[in-house]
N, CA, C and O atoms as a GROMACS GRO file, in nm:
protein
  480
    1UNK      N    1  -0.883   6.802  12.482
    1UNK     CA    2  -0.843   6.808  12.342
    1UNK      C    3  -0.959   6.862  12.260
    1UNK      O    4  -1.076   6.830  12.278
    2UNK      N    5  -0.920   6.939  12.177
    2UNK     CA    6  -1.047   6.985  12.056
    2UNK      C    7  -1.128   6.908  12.008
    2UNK      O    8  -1.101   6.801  12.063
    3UNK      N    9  -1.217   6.891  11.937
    3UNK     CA   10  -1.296   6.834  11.910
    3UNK      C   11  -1.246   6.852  11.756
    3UNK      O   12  -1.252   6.955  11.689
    4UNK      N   13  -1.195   6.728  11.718
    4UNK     CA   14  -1.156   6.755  11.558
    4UNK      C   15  -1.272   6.712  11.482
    4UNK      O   16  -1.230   6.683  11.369
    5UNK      N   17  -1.416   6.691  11.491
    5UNK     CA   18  -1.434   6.664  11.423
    5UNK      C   19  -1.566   6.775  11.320
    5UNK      O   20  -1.629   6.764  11.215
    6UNK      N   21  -1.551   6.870  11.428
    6UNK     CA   22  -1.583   7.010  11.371
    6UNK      C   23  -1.488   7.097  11.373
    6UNK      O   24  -1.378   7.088  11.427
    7UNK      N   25  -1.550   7.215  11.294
    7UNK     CA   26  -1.392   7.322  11.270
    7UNK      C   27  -1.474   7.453  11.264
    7UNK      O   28  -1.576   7.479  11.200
    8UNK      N   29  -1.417   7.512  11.328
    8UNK     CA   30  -1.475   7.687  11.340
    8UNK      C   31  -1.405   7.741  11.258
    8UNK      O   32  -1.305   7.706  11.196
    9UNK      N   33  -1.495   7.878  11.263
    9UNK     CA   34  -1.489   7.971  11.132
    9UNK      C   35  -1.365   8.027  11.167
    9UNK      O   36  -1.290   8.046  11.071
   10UNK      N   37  -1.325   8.059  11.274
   10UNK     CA   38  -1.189   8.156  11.307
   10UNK      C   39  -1.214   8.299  11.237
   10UNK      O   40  -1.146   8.340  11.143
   11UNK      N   41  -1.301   8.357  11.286
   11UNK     CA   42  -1.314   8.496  11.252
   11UNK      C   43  -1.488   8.519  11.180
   11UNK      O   44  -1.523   8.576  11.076
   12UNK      N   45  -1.576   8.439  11.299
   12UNK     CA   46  -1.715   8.495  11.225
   12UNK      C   47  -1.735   8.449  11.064
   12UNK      O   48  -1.791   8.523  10.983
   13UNK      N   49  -1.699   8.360  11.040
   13UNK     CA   50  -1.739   8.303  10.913
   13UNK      C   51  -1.675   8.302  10.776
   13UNK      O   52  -1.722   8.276  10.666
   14UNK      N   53  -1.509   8.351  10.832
   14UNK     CA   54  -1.425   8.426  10.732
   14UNK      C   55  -1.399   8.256  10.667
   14UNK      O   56  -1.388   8.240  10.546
   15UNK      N   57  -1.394   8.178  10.731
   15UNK     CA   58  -1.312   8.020  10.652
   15UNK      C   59  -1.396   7.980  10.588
   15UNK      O   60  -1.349   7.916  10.494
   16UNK      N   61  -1.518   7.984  10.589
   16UNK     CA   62  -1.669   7.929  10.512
   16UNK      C   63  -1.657   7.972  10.382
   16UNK      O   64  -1.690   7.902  10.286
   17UNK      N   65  -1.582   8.161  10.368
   17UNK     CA   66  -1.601   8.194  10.269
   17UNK      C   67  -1.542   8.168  10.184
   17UNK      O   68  -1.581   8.151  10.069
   18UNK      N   69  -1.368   8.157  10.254
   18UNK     CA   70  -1.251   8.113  10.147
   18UNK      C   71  -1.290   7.979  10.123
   18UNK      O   72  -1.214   7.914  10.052
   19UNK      N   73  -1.380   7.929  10.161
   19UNK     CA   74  -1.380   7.768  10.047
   19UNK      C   75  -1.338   7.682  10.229
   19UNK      O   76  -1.359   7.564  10.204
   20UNK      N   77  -1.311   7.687  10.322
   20UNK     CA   78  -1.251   7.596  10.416
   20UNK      C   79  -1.377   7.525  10.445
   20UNK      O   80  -1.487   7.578  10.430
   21UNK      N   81  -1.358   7.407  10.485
   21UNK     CA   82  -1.482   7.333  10.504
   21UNK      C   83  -1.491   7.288  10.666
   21UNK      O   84  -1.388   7.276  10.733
   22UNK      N   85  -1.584   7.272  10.706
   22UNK     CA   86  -1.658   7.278  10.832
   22UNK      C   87  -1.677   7.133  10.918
   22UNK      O   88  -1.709   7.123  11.036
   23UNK      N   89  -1.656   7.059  10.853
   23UNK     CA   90  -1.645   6.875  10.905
   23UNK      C   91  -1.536   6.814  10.811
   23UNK      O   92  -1.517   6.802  10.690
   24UNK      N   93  -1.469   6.780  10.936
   24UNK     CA   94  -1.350   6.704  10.896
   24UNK      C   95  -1.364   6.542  10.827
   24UNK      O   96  -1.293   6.486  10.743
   25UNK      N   97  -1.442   6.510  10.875
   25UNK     CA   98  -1.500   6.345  10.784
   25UNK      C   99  -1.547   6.412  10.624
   25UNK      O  100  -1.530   6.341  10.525
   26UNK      N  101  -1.587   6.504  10.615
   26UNK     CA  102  -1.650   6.540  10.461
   26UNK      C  103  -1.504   6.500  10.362
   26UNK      O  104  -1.500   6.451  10.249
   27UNK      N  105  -1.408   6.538  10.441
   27UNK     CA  106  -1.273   6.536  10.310
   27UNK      C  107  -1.221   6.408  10.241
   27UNK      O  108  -1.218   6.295  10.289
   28UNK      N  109  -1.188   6.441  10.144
   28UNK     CA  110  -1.086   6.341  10.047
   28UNK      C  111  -1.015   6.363   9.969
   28UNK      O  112  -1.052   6.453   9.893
   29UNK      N  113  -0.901   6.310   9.945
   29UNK     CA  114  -0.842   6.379   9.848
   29UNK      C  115  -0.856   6.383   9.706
   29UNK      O  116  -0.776   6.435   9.629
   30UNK      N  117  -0.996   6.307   9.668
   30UNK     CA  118  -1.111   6.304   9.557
   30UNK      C  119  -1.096   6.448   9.575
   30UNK      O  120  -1.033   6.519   9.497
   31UNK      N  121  -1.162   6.494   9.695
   31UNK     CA  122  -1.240   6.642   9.673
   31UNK      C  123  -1.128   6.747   9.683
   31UNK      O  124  -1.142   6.844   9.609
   32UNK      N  125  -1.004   6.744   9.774
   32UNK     CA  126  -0.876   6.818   9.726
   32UNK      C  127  -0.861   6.852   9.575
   32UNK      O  128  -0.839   6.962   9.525
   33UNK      N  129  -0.874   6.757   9.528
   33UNK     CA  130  -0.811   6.757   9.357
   33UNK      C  131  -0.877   6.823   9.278
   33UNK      O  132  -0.843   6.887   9.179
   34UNK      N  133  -1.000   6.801   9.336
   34UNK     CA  134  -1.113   6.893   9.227
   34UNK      C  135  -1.113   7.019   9.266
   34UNK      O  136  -1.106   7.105   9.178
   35UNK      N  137  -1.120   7.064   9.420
   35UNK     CA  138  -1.106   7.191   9.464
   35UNK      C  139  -0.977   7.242   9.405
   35UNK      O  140  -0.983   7.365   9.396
   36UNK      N  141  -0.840   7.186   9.354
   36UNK     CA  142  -0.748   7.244   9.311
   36UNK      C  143  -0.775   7.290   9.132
   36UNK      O  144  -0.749   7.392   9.068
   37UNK      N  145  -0.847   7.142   9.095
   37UNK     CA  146  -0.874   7.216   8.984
   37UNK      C  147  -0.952   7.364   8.911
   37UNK      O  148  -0.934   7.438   8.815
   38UNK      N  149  -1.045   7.350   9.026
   38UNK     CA  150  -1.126   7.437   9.003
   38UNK      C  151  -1.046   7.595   9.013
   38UNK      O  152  -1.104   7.700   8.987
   39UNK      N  153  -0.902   7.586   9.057
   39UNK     CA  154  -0.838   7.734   9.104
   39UNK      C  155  -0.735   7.673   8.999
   39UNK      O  156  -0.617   7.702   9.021
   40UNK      N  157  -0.755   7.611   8.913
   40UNK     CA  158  -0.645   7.594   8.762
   40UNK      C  159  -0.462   7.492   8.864
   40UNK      O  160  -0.341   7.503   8.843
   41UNK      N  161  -0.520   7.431   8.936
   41UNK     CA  162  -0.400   7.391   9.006
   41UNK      C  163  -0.399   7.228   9.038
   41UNK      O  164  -0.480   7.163   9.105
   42UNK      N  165  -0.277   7.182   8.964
   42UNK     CA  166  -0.312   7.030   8.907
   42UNK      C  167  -0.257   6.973   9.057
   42UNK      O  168  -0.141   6.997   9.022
   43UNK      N  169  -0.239   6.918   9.195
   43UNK     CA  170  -0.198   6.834   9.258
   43UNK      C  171  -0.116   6.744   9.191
   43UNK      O  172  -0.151   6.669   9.100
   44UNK      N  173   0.012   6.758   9.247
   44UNK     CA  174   0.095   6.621   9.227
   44UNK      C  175   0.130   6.574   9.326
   44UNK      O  176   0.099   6.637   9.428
   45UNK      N  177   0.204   6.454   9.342
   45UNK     CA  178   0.269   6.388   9.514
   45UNK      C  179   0.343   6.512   9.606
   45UNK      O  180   0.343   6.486   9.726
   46UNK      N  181   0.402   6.636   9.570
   46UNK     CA  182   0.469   6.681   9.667
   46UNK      C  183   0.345   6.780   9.766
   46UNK      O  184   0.328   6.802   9.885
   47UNK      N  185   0.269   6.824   9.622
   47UNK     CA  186   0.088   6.904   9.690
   47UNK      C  187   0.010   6.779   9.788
   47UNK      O  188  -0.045   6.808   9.895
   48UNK      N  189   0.014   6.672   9.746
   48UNK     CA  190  -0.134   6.574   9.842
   48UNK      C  191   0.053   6.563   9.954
   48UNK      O  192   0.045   6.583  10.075
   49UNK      N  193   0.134   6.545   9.918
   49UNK     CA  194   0.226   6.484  10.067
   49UNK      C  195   0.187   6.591  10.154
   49UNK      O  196   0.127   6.542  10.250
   50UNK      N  197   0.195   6.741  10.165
   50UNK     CA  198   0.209   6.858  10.218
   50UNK      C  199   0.075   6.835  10.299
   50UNK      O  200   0.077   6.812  10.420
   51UNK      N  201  -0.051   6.842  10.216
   51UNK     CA  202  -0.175   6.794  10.250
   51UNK      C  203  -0.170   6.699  10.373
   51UNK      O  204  -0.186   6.748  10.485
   52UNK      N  205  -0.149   6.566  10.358
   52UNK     CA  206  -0.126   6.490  10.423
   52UNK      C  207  -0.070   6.517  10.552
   52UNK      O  208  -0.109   6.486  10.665
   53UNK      N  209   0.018   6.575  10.516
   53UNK     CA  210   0.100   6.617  10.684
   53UNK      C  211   0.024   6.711  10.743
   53UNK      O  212  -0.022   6.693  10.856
   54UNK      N  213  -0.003   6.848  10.656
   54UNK     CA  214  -0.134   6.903  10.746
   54UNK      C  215  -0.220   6.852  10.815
   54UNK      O  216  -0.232   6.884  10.933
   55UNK      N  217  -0.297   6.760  10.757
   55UNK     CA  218  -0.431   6.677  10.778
   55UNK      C  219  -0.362   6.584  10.935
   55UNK      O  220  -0.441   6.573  11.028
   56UNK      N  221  -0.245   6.534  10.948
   56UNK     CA  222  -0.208   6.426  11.044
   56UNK      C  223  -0.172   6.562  11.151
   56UNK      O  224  -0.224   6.557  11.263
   57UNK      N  225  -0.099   6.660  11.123
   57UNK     CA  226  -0.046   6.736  11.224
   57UNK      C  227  -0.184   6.814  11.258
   57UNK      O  228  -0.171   6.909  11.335
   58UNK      N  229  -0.303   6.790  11.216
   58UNK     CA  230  -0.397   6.871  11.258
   58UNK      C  231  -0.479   6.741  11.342
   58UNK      O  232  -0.537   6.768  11.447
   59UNK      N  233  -0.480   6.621  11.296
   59UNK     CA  234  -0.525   6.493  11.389
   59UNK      C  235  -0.436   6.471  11.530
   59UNK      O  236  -0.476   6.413  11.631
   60UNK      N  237  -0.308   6.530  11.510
   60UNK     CA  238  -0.224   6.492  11.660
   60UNK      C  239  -0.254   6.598  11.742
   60UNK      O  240  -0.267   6.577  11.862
   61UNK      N  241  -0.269   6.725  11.692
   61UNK     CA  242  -0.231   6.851  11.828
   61UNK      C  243  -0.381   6.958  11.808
   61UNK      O  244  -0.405   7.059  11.874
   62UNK      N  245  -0.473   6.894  11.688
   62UNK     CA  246  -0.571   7.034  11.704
   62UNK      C  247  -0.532   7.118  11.632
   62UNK      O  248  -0.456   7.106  11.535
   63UNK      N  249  -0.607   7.260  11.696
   63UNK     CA  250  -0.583   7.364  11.626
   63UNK      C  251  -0.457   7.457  11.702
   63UNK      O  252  -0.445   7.579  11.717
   64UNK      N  253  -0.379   7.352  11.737
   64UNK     CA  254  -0.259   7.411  11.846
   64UNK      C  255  -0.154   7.452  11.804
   64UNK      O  256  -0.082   7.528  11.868
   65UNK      N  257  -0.121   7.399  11.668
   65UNK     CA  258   0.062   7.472  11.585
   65UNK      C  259   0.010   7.528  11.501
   65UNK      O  260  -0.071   7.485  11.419
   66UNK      N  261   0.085   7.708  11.523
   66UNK     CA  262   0.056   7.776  11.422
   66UNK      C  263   0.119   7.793  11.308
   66UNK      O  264   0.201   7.708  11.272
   67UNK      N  265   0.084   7.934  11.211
   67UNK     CA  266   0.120   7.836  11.059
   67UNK      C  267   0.240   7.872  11.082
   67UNK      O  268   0.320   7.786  11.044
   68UNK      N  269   0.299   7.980  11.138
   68UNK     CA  270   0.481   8.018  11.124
   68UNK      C  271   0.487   7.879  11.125
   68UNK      O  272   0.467   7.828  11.014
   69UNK      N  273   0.515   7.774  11.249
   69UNK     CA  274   0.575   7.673  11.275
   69UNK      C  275   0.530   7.551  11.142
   69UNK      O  276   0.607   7.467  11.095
   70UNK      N  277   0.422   7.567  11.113
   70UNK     CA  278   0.382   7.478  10.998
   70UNK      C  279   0.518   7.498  10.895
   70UNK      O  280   0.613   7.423  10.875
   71UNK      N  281   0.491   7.611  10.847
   71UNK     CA  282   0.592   7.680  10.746
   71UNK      C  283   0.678   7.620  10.774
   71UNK      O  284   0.703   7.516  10.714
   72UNK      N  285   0.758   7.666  10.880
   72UNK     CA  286   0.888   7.608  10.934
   72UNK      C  287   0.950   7.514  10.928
   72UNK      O  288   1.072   7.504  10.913
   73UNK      N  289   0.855   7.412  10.943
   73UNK     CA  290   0.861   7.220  10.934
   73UNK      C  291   0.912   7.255  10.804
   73UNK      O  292   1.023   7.296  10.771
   74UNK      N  293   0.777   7.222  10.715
   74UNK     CA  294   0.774   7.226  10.557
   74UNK      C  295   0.880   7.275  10.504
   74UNK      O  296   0.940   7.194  10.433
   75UNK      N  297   0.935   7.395  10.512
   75UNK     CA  298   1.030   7.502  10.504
   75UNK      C  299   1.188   7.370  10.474
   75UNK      O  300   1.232   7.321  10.371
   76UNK      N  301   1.223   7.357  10.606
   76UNK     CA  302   1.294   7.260  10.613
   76UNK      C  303   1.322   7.146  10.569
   76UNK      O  304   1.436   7.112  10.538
   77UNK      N  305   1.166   7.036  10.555
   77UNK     CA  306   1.144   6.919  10.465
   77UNK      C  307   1.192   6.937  10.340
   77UNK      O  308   1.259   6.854  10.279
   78UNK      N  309   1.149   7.075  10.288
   78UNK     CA  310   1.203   7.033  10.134
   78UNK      C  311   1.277   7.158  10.135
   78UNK      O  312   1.241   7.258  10.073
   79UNK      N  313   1.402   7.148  10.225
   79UNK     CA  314   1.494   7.263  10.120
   79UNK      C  315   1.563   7.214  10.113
   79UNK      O  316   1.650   7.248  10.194
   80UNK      N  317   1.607   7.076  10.007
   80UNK     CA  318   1.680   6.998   9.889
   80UNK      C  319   1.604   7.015   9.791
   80UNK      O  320   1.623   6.946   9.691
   81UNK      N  321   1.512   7.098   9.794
   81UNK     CA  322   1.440   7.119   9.584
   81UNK      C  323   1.362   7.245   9.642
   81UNK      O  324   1.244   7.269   9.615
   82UNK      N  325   1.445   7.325   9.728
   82UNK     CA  326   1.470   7.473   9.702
   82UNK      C  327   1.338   7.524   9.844
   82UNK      O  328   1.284   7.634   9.830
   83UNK      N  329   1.317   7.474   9.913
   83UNK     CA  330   1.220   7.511  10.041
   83UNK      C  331   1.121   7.598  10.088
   83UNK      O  332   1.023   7.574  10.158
   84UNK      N  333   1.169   7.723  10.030
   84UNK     CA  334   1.046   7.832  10.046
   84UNK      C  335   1.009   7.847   9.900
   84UNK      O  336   0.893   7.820   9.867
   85UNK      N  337   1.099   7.889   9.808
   85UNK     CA  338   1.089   7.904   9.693
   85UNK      C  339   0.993   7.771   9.627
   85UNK      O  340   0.886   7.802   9.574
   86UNK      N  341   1.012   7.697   9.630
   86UNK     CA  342   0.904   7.545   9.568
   86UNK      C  343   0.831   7.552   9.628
   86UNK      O  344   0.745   7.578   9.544
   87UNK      N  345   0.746   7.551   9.776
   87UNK     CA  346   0.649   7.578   9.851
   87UNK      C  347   0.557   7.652   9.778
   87UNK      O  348   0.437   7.627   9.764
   88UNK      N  349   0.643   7.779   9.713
   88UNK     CA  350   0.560   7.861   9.728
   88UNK      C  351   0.555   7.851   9.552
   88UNK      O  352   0.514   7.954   9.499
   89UNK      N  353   0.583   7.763   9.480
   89UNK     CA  354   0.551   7.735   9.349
   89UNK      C  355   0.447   7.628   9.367
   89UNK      O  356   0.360   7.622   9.280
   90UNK      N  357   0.441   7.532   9.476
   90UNK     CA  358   0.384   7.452   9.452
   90UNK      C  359   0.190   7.508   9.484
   90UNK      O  360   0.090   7.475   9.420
   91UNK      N  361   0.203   7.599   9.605
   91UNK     CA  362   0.088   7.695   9.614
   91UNK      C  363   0.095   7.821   9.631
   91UNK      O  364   0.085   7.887   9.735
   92UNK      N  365   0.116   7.855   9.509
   92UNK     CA  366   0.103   8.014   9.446
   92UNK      C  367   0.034   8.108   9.553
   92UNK      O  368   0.091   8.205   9.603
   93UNK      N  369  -0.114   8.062   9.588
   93UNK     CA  370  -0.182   8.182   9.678
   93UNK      C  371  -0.125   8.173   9.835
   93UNK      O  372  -0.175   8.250   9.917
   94UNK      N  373  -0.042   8.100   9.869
   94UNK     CA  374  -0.005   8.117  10.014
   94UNK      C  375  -0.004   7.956  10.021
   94UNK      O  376  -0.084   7.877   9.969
   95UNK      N  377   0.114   7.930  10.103
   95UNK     CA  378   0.115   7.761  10.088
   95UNK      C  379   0.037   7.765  10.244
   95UNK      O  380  -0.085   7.775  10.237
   96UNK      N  381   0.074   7.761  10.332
   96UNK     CA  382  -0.068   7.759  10.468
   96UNK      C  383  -0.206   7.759  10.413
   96UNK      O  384  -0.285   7.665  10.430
   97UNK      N  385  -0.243   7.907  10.324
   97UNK     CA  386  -0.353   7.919  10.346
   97UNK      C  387  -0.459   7.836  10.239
   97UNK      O  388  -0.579   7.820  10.260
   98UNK      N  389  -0.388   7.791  10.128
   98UNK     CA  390  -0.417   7.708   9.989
   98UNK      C  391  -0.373   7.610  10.012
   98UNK      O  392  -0.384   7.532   9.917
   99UNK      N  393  -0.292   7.543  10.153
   99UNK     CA  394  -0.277   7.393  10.154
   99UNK      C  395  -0.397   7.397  10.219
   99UNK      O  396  -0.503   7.374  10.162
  100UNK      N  397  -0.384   7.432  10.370
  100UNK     CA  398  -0.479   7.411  10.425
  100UNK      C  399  -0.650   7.412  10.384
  100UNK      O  400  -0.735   7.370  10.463
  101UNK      N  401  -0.675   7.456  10.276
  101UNK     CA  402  -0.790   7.503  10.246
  101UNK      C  403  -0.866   7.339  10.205
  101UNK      O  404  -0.965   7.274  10.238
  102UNK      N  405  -0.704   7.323  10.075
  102UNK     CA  406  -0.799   7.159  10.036
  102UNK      C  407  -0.739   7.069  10.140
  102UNK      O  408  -0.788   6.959  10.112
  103UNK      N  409  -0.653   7.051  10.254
  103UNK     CA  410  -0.680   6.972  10.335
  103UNK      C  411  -0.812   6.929  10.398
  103UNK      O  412  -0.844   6.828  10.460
  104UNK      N  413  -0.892   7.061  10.356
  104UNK     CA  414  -1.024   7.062  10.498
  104UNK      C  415  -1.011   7.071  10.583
  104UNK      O  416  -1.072   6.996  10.660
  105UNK      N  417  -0.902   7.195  10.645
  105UNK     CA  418  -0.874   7.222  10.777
  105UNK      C  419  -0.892   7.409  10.809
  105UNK      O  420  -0.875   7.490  10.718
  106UNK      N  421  -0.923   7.443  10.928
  106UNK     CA  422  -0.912   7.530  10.981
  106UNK      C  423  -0.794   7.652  10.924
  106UNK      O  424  -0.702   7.591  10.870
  107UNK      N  425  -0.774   7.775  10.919
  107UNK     CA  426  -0.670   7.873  10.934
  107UNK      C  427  -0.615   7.789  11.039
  107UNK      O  428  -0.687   7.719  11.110
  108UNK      N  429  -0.437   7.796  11.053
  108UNK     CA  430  -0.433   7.798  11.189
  108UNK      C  431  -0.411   7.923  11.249
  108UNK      O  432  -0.398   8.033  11.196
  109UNK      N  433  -0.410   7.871  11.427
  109UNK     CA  434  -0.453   7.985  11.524
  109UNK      C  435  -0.309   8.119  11.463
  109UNK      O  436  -0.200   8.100  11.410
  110UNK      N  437  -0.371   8.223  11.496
  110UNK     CA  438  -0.264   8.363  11.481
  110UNK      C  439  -0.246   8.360  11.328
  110UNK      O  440  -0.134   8.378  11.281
  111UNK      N  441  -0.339   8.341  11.261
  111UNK     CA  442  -0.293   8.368  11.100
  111UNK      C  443  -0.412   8.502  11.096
  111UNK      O  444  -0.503   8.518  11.179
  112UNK      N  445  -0.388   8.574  10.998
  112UNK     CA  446  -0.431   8.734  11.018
  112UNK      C  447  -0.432   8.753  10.902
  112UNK      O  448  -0.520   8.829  10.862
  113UNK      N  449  -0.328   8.688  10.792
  113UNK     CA  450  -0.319   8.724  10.629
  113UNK      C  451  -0.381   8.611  10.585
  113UNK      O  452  -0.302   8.526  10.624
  114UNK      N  453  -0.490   8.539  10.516
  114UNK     CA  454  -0.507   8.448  10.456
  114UNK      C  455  -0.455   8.434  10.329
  114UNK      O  456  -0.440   8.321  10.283
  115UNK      N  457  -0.420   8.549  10.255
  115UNK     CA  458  -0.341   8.492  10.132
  115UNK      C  459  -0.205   8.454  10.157
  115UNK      O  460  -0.157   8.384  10.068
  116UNK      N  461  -0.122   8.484  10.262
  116UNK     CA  462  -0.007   8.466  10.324
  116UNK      C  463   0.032   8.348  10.392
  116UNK      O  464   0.116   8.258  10.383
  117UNK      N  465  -0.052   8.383  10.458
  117UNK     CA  466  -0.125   8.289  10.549
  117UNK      C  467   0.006   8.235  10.697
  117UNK      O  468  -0.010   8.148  10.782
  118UNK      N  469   0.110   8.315  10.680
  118UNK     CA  470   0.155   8.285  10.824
  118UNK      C  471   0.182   8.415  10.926
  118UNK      O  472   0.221   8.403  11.042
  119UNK      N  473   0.149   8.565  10.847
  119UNK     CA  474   0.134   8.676  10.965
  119UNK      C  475   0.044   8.705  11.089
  119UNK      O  476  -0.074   8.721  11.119
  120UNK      N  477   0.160   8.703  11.139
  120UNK     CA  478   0.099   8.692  11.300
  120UNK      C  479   0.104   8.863  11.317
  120UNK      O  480   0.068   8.916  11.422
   0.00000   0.00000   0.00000
């Protein structure tokens, strides 16, 4: 199993730059909130739930489900208040690549667009 408790750059240092952070104990969702503020983006319960599930689906399997399938889940979870469309209101720059960012997690594996964040 991976070692979750470090996180590689996935591309020579490309996650360092977008803001992704490098130790998984550093996070909280103290520091989520502020990292959202700082990009003008207020967190409410449906942003930290999304979070959350990232953060647990990245504690069960690693860096092993990629974001299509992330999407996919999510996708599904909430399409009763509109599924891709709210996703993608709730994170404007790419819901993968702007959830994941204030989760404190990795790109996942086969992501290629970071503002997209699920082209494989």
């Amino acid at each position: 199993m991976a070692d979750n408790s470090k996180m590689d750059a996935r591309g020579n240092g490309e996650a360092q730059e977008r803001g992704h952070l490098f130790e998984l104990d550093e996070w909280t969702e103290e520091l989520a909130i502020a990292m959202a503020r700082q990009d003008g983006l207020e967190l409410g319960d449906d942003h930290l739930a999304i979070i959350r599930y990232l953060r647990d689906c990245y504690a069960d399997h690693g860096g092993t489900i990629t974001a299509h399938m992330l999407r996919h889940t999510l996708e599904e979870q909430y399409a009763g208040l509109g599924g891709n469309k709210h996703l993608s209101n709730l994170f404007p720059l790419g819901l993968i690549a702007q959830a994941t960012r204030y989760a404190g997690l990795p790109m996942p594996p086969g992501t290629r667009d970071p503002s997209f964040g699920i082209t494989h």
